[in-house]
C-alpha positions as CSV (number, residue, x, y, z in Angstrom):
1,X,-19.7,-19.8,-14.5
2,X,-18.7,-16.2,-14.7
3,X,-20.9,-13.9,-17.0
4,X,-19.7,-12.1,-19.8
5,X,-20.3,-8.8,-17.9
6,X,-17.8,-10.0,-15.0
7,X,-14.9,-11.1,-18.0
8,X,-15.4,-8.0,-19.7
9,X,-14.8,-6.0,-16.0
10,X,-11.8,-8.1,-15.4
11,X,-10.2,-6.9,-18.8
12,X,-10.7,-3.3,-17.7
13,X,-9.2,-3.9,-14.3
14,X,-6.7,-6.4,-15.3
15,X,-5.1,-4.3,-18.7
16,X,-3.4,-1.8,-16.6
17,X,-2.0,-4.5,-14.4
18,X,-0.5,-6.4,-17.6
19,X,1.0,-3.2,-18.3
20,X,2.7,-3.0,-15.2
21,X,3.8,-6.4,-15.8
22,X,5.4,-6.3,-19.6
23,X,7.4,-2.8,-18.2
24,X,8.8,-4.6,-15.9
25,X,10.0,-7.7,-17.6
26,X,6.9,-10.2,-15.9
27,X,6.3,-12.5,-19.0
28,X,2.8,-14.5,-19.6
29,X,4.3,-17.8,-18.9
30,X,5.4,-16.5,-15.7
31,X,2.1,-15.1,-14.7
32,X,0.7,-18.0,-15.9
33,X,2.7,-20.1,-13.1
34,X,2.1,-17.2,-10.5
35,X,-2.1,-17.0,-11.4
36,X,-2.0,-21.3,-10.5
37,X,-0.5,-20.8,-7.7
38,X,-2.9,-17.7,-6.6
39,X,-6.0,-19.8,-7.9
40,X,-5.1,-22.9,-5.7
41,X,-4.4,-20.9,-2.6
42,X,-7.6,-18.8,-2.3
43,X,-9.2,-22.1,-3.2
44,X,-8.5,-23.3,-0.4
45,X,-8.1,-20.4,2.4
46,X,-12.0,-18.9,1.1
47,X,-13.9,-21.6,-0.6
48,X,-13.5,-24.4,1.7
49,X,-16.3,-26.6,3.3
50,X,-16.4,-26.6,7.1
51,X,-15.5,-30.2,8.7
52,X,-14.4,-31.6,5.0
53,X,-10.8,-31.6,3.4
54,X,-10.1,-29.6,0.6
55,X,-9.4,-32.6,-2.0
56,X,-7.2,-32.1,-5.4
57,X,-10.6,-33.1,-6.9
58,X,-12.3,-30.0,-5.4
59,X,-9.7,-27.3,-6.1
60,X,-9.7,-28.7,-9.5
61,X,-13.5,-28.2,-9.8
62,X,-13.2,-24.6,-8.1
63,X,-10.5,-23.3,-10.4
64,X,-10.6,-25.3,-14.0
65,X,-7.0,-26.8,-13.3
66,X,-6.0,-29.9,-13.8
67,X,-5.4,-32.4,-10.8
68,X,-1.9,-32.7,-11.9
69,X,-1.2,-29.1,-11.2
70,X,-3.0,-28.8,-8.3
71,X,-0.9,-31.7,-6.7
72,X,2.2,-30.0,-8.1
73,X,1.3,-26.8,-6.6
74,X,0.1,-27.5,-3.0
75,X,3.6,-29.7,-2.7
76,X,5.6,-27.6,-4.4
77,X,8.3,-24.8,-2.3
78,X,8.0,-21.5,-2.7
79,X,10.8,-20.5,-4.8
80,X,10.1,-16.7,-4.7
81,X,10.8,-13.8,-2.4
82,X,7.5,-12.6,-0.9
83,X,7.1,-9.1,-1.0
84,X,8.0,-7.5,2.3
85,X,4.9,-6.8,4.1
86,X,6.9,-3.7,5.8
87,X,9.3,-0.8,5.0
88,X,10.9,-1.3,8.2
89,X,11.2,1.6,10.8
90,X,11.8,4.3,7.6
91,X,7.6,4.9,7.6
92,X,7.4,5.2,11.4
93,X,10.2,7.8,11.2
94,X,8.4,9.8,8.9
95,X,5.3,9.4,10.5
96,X,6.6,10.7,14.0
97,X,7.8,13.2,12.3
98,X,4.5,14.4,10.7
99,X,2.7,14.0,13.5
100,X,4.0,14.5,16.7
101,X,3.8,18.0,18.1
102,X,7.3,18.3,19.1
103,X,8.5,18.0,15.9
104,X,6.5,19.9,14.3
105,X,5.7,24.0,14.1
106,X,2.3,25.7,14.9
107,X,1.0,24.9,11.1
108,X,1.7,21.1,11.6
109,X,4.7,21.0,9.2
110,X,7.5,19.5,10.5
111,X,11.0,21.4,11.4
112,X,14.1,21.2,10.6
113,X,15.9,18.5,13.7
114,X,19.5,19.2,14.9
115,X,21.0,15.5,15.0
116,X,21.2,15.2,18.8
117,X,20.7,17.9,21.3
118,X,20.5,17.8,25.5
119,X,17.3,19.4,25.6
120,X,14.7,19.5,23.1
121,X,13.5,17.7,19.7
122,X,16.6,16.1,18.1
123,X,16.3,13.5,15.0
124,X,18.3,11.1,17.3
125,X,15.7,11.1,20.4
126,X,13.2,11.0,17.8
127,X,15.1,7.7,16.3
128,X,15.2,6.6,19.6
129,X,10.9,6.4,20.5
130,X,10.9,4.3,17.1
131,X,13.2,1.3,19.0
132,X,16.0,1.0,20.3
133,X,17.8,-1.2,18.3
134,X,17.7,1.1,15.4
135,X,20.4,3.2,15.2
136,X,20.1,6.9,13.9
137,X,23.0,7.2,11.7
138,X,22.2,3.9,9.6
139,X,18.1,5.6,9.5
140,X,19.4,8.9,8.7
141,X,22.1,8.0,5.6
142,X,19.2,6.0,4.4
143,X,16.6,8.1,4.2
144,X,19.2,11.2,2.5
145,X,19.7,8.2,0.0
146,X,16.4,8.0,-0.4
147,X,15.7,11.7,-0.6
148,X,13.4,11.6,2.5
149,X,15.3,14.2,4.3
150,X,18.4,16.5,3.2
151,X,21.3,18.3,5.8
152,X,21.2,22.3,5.3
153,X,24.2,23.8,5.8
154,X,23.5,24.3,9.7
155,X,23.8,20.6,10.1
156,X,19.8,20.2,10.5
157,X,18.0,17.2,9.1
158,X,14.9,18.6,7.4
159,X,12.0,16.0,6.2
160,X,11.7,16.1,2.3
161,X,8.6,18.0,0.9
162,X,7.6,14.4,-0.6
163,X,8.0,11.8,2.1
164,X,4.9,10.4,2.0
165,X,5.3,9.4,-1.6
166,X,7.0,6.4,-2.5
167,X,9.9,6.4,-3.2
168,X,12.4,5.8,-6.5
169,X,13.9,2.8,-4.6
170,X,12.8,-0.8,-6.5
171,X,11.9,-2.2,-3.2
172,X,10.1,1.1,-1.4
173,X,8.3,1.4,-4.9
174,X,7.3,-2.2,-5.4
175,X,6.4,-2.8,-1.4
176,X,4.1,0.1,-1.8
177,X,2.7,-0.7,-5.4
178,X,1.7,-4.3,-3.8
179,X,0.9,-2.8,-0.4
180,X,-1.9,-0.2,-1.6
181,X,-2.9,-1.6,-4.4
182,X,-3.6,-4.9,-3.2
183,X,-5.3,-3.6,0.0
184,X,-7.6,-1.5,-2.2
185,X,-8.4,-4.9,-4.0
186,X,-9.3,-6.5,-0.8
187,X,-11.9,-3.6,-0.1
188,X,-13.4,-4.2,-3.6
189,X,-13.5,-7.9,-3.7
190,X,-15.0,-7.9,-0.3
191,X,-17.7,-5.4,-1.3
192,X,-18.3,-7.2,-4.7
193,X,-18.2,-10.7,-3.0
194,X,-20.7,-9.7,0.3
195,X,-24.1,-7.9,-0.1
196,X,-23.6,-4.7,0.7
197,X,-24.3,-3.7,4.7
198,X,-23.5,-1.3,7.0
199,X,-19.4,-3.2,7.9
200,X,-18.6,-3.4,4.0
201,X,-15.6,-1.5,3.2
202,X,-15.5,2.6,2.6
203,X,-15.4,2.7,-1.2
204,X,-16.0,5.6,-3.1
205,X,-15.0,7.7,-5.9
206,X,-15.9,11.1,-8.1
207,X,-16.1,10.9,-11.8
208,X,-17.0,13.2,-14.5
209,X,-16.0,13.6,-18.0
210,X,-16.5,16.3,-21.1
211,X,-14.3,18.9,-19.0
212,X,-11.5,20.7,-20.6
213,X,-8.0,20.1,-19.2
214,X,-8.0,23.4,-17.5
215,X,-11.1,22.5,-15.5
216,X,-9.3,18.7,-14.7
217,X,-6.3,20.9,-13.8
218,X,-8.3,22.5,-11.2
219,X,-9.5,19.7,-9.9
220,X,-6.6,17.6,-9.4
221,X,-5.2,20.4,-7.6
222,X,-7.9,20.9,-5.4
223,X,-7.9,17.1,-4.5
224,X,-4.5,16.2,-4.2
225,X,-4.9,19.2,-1.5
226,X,-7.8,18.3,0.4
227,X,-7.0,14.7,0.2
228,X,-2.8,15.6,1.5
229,X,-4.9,16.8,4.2
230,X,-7.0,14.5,5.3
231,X,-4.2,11.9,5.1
232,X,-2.0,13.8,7.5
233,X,-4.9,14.0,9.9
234,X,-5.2,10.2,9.7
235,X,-1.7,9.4,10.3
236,X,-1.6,11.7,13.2
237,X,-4.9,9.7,14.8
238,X,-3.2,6.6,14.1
239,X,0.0,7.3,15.3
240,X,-2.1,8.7,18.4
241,X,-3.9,5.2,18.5
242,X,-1.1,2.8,18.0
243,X,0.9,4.8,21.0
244,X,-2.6,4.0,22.9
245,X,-2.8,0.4,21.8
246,X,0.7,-0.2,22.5
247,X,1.3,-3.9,24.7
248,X,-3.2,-4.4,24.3
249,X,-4.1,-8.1,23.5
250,X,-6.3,-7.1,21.3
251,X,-4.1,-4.5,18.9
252,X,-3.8,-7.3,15.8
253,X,-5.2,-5.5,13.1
254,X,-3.8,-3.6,10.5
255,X,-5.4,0.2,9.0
256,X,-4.9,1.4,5.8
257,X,-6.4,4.4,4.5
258,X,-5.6,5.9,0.7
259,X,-6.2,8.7,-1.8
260,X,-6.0,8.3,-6.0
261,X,-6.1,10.9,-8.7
262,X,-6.8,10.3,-12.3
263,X,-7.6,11.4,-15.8
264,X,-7.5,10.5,-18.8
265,X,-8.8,11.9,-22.6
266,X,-11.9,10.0,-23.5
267,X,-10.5,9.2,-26.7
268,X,-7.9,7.6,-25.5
269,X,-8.6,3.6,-24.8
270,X,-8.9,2.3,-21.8
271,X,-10.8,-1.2,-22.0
C-alpha cells in the first residue's frame, strides 16, 4: 500500500507530465489504456518470483487490475508505434563533428566542411566513417531541413550553433523527450527502489529560492555554460570509447549523460 507521502510525490512529478499530455492531444481514456498496459508489463519483467509463473491472479494482486484486463492485455497486439529508440545516423554526424579533431579548430568548435575534397576534412569523408550505406547528400539535405547545418555562400557546410538541441521535428522532439526523460526516470526509480550504495545512479541537483530574477539570470547563464561544457567533453570521451569498443563482445550497454535548467516564481503553483 503506497503512503500518502509517495501519492502526494507522484502528483508533483506526474502534473507536468499530464501537461505534456493534454498539449498534445493524449486524452485520460487513452492514458488510462497506456498506464494498464505499463502496469502489467513491469509486473511481470521486475516483480516476478524466481522458478514460479507470473499468473493473471498475481499481476492482478500486484497492480489492483482486474483479471479480465490483465488477460486482455498480455494477449492483446501492440497496436502502437513504439517510439524509436534511435535518431538514426543524424546524432553520430553531429557528434563526429563535435569531437573529432579533424573537424574541428584549435578551440574545439567545429569548422566549416567543403562537401568532398581529395585531401583533407570534407563532410562527405566524414559521412563516410559513420557507414557506408548512408549516403551524404540524403544526411546533408536532412540535416539543412532540420537546421543542423546551413551552406554559406562558398559552398561549405557549417554545423548549426544549436545542434545538440533537439530539434523542431515531431519525431527528433518526441524521440528525445522519451529518450532523456525516461532515462532520467530509470536513474531515479532505481535510486528510490534500491538502498542507496556506492553503484546507485549519479543524481544530483542545486536548488535555491528567494533570489531576484537577475541573480537566477546569472545563474542560468553560468550553468547552461559550464554544463555545454562538460557535455562536449563527454561526447568526445564517448565517441573516443565507442571507436575503442568497436567489434568487443562485451560493448552492449548504452551511456547517457544529461544537463537541466529550471526556475520558476515561488508563487507560481507547482504541486
Amino acid at each position: 500500500m503506497s503512503t500518502p507521502l509517495f501519492r502526494g510525490a507522484m502528483k508533483r512529478i506526474l502534473r507536468p507530465l499530464v501537461r505534456a499530455m493534454i498539449g498534445r492531444g493524449l486524452t485520460y481514456p487513452q492514458l488510462a489504456d497506456v498506464m494498464k498496459e505499463l502496469f502489467i508489463d513491469e509486473a511481470v519483467r521486475s516483480f516476478g518470483l524466481a522458478d514460479k509463473r507470473m499468473t493473471d491472479s498475481r499481476i492482478s494482486v500486484l497492480t489492483g487490475l482486474q483479471r479480465r484486463d490483465v488477460k486482455a492485455h498480455r494477449t492483446a497486439s501492440e497496436d502502437e508505434e513504439p517510439v524509436p529508440r534511435s535518431l538514426g545516423p543524424i546524432p553520430r554526424v553531429v557528434a563526429l563533428w563535435r569531437s573529432d579533431p579533424r573537424f574541428s579548430d584549435a578551440t574545439g568548435e567545429p569548422i566549416a566542411l567543403p562537401r568532398s575534397a581529395e585531401d583533407g576534412p570534407a563532410f562527405d569523408t566524414m559521412v563516410a566513417e559513420i557507414g557506408r550505406d548512408v549516403h551524404p547528400r540524403t544526411i546533408l539535405d536532412e540535416m539543412v531541413r532540420l537546421d543542423l547545418a546551413a551552406i554559406d555562400p562558398e559552398d561549405r557546410i557549417t554545423l548549426g550553433a544549436d545542434s545538440l538541441l533537439p530539434s523542431r521535428d515531431e519525431t527528433m522532439l518526441v524521440t528525445y523527450y522519451a529518450s532523456n526523460l525516461g532515462d532520467h526516470a530509470e536513474a531515479a526509480a532505481a535510486n528510490l527502489l534500491a538502498a542507496p550504495e556506492p553503484g546507485a545512479f549519479f543524481e544530483r541537483a542545486v536548488h535555491y529560492n528567494k533570489l531576484r530574477p537577475a541573480s537566477v539570470d546569472a545563474l542560468e547563464a553560468d550553468a547552461r555554460e559550464r554544463q555545454m561544457a562538460l557535455l562536449r567533453v563527454l561526447n568526445a570521451e564517448a565517441l573516443k570509447h565507442q571507436r575503442d569498443d568497436a567489434g568487443h563482445p562485451e560493448a552492449k550497454e548504452r551511456f547517457r549523460a544529461g544537463a537541466f535548467i529550471f526556475r520558476k516564481r515561488d508563487d507560481e503553483e507547482t504541486s
